[in-house]
C-alpha positions in Angstrom: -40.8 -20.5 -22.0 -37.0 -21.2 -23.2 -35.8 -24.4 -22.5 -33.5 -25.3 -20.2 -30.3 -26.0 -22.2 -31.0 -23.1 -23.9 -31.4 -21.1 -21.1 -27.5 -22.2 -19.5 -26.1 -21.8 -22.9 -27.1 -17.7 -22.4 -26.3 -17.7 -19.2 -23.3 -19.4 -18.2 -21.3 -17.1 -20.4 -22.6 -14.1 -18.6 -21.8 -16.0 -15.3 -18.2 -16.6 -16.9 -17.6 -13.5 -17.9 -18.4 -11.5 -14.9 -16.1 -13.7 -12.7 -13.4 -13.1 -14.8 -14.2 -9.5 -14.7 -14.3 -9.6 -10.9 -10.8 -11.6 -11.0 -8.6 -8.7 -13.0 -6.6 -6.8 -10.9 -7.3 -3.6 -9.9 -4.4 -2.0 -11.4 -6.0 -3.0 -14.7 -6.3 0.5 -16.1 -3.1 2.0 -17.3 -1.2 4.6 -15.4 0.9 7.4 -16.1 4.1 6.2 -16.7 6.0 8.7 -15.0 3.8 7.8 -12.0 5.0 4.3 -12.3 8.4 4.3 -12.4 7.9 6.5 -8.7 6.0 3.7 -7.7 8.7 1.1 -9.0 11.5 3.3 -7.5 9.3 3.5 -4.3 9.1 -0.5 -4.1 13.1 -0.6 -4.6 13.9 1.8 -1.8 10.7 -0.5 0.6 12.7 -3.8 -0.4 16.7 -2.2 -0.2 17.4 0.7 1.3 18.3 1.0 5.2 18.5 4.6 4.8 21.8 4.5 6.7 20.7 3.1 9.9 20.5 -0.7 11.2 20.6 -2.2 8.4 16.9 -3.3 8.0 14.6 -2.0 5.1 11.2 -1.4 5.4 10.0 -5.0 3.9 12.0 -6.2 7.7 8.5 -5.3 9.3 6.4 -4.4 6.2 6.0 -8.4 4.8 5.7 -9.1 1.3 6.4 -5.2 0.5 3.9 -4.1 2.8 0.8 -6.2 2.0 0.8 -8.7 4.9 0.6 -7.6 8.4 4.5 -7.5 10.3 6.3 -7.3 13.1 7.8 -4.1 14.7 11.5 -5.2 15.8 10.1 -5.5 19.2 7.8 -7.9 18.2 5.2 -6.2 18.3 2.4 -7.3 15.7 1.6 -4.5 13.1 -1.4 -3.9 10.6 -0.2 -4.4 6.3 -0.3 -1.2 4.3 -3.1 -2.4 1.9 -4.8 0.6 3.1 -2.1 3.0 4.5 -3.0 5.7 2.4 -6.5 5.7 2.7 -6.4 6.7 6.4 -4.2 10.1 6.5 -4.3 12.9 7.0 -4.5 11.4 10.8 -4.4 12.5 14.4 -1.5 10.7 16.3 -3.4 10.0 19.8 0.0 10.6 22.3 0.9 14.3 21.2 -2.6 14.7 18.9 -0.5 16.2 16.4 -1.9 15.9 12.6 0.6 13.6 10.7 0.4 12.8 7.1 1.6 9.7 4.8 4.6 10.7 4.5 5.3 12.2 8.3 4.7 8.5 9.0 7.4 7.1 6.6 9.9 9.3 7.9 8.9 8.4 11.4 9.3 4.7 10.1 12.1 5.3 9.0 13.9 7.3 11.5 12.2 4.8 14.3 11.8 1.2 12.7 15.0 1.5 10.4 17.1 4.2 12.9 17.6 5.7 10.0 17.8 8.9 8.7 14.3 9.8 7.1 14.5 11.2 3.3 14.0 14.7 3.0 10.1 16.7 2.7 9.7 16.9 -1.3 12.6 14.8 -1.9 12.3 12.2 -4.8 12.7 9.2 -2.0 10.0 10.2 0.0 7.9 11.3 -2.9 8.7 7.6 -4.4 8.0 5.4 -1.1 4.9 7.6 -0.8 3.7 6.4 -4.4 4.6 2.8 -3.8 3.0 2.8 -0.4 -0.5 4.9 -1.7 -0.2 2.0 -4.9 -0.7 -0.7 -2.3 -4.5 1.5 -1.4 -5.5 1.3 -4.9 -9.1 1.0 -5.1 -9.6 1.1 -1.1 -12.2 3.2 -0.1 -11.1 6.8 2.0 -11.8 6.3 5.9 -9.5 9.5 7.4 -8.4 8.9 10.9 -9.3 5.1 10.0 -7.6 1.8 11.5 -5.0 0.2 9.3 -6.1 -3.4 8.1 
């Protein structure tokens, strides 16, 4: 039987190692970088742009660029986006109409910001839609699922 010391000096490395490995970010494997700079592009229009309505972006009610929960300018409490990608394609419950990731930011936008909503295919939407499905990396798929 190996002695004790002996024993910790084998294993406390292991122990070390695989709590670092659990403690690296998610986003540790490189992405496209093409795909990033819509994801950056996506995180400036989320912090700046008011999309020509009341002057709020979408960090007014998405905190910290989406990954705390907000407040709707009603007051109302809403979820983060940590996992706003993982849950559409989705049924909307007052018209049961099938809305998609970006359906939702343009009804964000037009709604939250009273703004006018980028374009279908446009390089906005395409760009908040990348930053927004960024914030669900490495969340697990739940369609029709509750936002956290």
């Amino acid at each position: 039987m190996p002695d004790r010391k002996n024993l910790t000096l084998r294993i406390v490395p292991c122990l070390l190692l695989g709590a670092c490995a659990l403690a690296l970010p998610w986003r540790a494997a490189a992405i496209d970088p093409a795909l990033q700079k819509a994801v950056d592009r996506g995180s400036e229009l989320f912090h700046h742009e008011t999309f020509n309505g009341s002057g709020r972006v979408c960090n007014t009610c998405h905190l910290e660029g989406g990954t705390r929960a907000g407040l709707l300018p009603n007051g109302e409490a809403i979820p983060s986006l940590r996992n706003a990608a993982t849950i559409f394609p989705r049924v909307r419950e007052r018209d049961h109409a099938l809305i998609t990731l970006p359906d939702q930011i343009r009804g964000c936008v037009a709604g939250g910001l009273q703004g006018k909503p980028p374009e279908y295919g446009s390089e906005a939407l395409n760009a908040l839609a990348s930053y927004v499905t960024s914030l669900s990396q490495g969340q697990p798929i739940d369609m029709g699922g509750a936002a956290r």
